[in-house]
C-alpha positions as CSV (number, residue, x, y, z in Angstrom):
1,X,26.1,-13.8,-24.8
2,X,26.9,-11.7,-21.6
3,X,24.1,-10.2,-19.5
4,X,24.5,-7.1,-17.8
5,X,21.7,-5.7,-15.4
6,X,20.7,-3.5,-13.3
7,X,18.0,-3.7,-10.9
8,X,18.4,-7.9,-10.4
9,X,16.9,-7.7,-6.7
10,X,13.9,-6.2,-7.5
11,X,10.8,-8.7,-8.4
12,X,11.1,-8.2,-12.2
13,X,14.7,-8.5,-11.7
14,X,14.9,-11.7,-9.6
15,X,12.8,-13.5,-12.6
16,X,15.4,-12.1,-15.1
17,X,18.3,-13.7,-13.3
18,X,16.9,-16.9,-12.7
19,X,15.2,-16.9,-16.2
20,X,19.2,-16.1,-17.6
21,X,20.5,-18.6,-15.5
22,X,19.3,-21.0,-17.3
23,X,19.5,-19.9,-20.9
24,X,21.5,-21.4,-22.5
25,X,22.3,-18.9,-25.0
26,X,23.8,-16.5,-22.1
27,X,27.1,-17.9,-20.4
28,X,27.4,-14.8,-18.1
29,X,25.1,-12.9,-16.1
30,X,26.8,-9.7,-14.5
31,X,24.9,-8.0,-11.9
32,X,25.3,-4.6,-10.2
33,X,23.9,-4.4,-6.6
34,X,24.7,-2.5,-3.7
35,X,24.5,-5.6,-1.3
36,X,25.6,-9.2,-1.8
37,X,22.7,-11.8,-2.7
38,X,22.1,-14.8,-2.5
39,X,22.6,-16.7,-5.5
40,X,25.1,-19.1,-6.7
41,X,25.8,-19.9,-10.5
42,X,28.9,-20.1,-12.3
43,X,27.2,-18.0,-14.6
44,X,26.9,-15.4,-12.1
45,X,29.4,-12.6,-11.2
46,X,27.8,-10.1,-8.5
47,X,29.4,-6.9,-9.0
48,X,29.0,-4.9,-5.4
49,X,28.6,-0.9,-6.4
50,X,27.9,2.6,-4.8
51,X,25.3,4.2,-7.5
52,X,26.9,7.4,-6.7
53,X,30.1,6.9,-7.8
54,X,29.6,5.7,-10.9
55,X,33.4,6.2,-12.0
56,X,34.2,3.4,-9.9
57,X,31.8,0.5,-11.4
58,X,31.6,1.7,-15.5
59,X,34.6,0.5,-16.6
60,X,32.7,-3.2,-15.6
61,X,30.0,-2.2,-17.5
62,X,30.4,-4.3,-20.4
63,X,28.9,-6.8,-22.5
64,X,26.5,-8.2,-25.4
65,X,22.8,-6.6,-23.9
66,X,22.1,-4.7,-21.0
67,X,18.8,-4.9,-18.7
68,X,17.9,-1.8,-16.6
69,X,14.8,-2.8,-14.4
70,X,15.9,-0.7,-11.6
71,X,13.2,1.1,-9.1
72,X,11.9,2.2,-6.3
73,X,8.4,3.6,-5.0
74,X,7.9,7.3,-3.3
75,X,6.6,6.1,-0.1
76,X,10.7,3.5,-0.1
77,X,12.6,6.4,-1.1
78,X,11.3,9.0,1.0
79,X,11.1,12.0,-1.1
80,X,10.4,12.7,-5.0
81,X,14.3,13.9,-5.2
82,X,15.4,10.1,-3.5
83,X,12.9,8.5,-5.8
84,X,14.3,10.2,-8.6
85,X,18.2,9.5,-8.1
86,X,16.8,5.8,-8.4
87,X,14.7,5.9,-11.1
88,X,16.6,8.6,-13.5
89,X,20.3,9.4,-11.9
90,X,21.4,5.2,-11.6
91,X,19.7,3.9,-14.5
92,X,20.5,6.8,-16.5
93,X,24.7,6.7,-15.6
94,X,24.4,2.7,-16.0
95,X,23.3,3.5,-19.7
96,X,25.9,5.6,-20.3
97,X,28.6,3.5,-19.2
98,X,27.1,0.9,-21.3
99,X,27.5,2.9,-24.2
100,X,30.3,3.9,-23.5
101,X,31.7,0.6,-23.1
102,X,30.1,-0.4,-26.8
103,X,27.2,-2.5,-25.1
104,X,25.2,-2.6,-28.6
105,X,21.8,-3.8,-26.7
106,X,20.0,-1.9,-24.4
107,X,16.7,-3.3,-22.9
108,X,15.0,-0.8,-20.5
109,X,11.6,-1.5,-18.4
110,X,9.5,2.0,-18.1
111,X,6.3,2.4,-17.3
112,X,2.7,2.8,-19.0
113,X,1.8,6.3,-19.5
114,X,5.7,7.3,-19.3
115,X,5.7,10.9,-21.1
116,X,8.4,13.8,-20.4
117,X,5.1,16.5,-21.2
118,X,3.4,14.6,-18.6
119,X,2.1,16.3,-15.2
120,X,2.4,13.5,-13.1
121,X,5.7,13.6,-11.3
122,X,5.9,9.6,-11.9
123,X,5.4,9.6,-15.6
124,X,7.4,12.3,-16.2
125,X,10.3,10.8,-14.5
126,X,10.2,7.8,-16.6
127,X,9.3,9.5,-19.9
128,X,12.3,11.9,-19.2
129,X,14.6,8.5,-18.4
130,X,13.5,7.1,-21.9
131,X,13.9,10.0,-24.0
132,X,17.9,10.7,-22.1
133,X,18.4,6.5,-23.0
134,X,17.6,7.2,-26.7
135,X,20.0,10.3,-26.6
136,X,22.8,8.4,-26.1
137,X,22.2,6.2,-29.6
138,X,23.0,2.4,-28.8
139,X,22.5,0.0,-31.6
140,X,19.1,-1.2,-30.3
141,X,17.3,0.0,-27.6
142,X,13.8,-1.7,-26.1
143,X,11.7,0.0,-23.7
144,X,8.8,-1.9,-21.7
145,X,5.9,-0.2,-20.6
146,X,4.5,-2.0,-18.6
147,X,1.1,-0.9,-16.7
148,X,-0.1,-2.7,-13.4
149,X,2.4,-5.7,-12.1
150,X,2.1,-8.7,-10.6
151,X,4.6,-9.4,-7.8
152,X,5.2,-12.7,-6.2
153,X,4.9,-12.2,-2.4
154,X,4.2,-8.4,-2.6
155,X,4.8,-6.6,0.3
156,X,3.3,-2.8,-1.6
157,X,-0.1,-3.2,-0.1
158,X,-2.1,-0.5,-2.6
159,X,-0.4,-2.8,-5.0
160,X,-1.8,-6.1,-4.1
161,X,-4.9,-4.6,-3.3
162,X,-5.3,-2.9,-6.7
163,X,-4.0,-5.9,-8.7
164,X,-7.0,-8.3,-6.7
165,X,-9.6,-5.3,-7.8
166,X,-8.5,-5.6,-11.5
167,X,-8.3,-9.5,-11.7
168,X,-12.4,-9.0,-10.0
169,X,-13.1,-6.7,-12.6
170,X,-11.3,-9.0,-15.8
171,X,-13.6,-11.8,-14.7
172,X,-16.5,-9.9,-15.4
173,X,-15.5,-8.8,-19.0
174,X,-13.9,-5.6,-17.1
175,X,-10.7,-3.7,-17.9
176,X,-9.2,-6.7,-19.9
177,X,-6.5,-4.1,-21.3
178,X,-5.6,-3.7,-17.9
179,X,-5.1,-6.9,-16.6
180,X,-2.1,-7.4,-14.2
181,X,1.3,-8.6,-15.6
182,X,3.3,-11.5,-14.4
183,X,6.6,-10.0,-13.7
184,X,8.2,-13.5,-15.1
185,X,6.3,-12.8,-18.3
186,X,7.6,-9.4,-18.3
187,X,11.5,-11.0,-17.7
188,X,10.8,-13.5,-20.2
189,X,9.9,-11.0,-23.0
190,X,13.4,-8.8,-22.2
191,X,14.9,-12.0,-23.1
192,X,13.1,-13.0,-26.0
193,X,13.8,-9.2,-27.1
194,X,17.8,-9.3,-26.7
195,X,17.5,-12.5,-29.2
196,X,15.4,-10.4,-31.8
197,X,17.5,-9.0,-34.8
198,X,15.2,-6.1,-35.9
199,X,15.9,-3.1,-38.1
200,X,13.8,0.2,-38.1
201,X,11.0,0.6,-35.7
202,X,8.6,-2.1,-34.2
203,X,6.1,-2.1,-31.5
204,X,5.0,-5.9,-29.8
205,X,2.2,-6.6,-27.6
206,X,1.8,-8.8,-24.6
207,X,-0.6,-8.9,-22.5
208,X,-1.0,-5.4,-20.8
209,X,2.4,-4.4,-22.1
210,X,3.8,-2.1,-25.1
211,X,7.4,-2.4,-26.2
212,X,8.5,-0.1,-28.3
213,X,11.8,-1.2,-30.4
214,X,14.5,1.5,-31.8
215,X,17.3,-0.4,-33.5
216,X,20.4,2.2,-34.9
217,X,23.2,1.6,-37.6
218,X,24.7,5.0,-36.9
């Protein structure tokens, strides 16, 4: 299979590539990035883009599932319009040149609590990205929602703090539902997801997380 994604230097993302790399059931991971990284695999191809103009990069938008883990936080972007050209505008013009291009898979990470009716600018962002994904009808879509993430090396200090509070709290029988997720577990379940054949609807837990599985004949 070919492996298209979006978001591959971010920490959920970095675990997906590596995790791909050595699949053996993918023989080519295609990654769009604004700056060069620093991987090499024969497997790889590093496609350098500019998010805003997506008529340039969507014609290279093509192949057998496509991972969108793309994000940023308020406090990186700078404002709640920067944050959300990040998290809606690029992921949202990445699905659509997927679709376009007859990509049949699409495998999107969200968040916990994601809602469009939500008044949280946050969760309405992502609950507005989901329900805009769906729109555009691919074969199979699977969202993520994951809650609380576990970072190697974080650098987001409420993060790290928060996740250390949590873990505390699970070892005294506390907020198990809660408990921080692994982003490698996370990349590993987008995988195991692009191999499901499903029909219908079906939800799957792991941990923390709740993916929720569309599959289309239309």
């Amino acid at each position: 299979m070919k492996a298209l994604i979006i978001g591959a230097t971010g920490a959920t993302g970095k675990d997906l590539v590596h995790q791909l790399l050595n699949d053996k059931d993918f023989e080519e991971i295609d990654i769009f990035v604004r700056k060069p990284v620093d991987i090499q695999n024969e497997k790889l191809k590093t496609h350098i883009v500019d998010f805003e103009k997506p008529d340039e990069w969507k014609d290279l938008v093509k192949g057998d599932v496509a991972f969108s883990c793309l994000g940023t936080t308020l406090k990186d972007a700078g404002s709640k319009e920067a944050q959300k050209k990040v998290d809606f505008d690029y992921q949202y013009q990445f699905a659509k040149a997927a679709k376009e291009n007859e990509v049949e898979d699409y495998v999107l990470v969200s968040a916990y609590g994601a809602n469009p009716d939500s008044k949280i600018f946050y969760s309405k962002m992502k609950g507005e990205l989901e329900e805009a994904v769906k729109q555009l009808h691919f074969n199979k879509i699977t969202i993520f929602k994951p809650g609380m993430l576990e970072r190697k090396n974080s650098e987001r200090t409420g993060e790290v703090l928060g996740s250390r509070i949590i873990k505390f709290a699970n070892k005294l029988g506390l907020l198990e539902s809660q408990k921080p997720l692994p982003t490698d577990i996370l990349a590993k379940a987008m995988i195991n997801s692009s191999k499901i054949k499903s029909n219908g609807y079906s939800s799957i837990k792991l941990g923390n997380i709740f993916c929720f599985a569309e599959k289309r004949s239309d």
